[in-house]
N, C-alpha and C positions, 0 to 999 in steps of 0.2 A: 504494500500500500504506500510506503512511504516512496518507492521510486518510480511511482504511479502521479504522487504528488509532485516531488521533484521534476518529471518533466512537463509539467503542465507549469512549471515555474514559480508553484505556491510551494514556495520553500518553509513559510513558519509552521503548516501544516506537516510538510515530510520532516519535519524535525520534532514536532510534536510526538508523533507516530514511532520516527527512531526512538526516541526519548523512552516513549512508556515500552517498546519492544527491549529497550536493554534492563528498565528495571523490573521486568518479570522474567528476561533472560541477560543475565548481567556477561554469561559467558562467553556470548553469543557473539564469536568476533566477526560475522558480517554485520551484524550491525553497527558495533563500534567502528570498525571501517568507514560503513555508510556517512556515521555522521562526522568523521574526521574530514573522510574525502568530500564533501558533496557540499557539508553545511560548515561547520566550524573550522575548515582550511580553507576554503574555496572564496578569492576576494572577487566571486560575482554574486553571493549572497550578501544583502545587505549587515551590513558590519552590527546593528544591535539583533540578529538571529548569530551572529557567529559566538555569541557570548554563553558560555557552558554553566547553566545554572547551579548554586552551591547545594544544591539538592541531586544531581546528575550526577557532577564531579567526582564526587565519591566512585561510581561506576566506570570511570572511567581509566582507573589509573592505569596506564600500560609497560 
C-alpha cells in the first residue's frame, strides 16, 4: 500500500503506512528500507515528511 501511495506522489500517506507497517513489524527490513529510501533520504519529498518521528525512531535503529 505504501508504494501504491508513493507513486501516486502522496508521500505523507506512504509514510504513514510505512510507519504503522514497521511498528507491528519492527523486523521487517523492506520496510525500513522503504522509508529510508523513498521518504526520509529522498530530497524530492518535502523536507517536514523526511522528519522521523521520536515515537518511530526507536524502530529504526540500524
Amino acid at each position: 500500500m505504501g508504494t501504491a501511495y508513493y507513486n501516486l506522489k502522496k508521500y505523507k500517506e506512504a509514510k504513514e503506512v510505512w510507519e504503522k507497517g514497521l511498528v507491528f513489524m519492527p523486523t521487517d527490513l523492506m520496510v525500513k528500507k522503504n522509508l529510508f529510501e523513498f521518504i526520509y533520504d529522498n530530497p524530492d519529498v518535502p523536507q517536514d515528511l523526511r522528519q522521523v518521528s521520536p515515537f518511530i525512531e526507536k524502530f529504526l535503529r540500524r
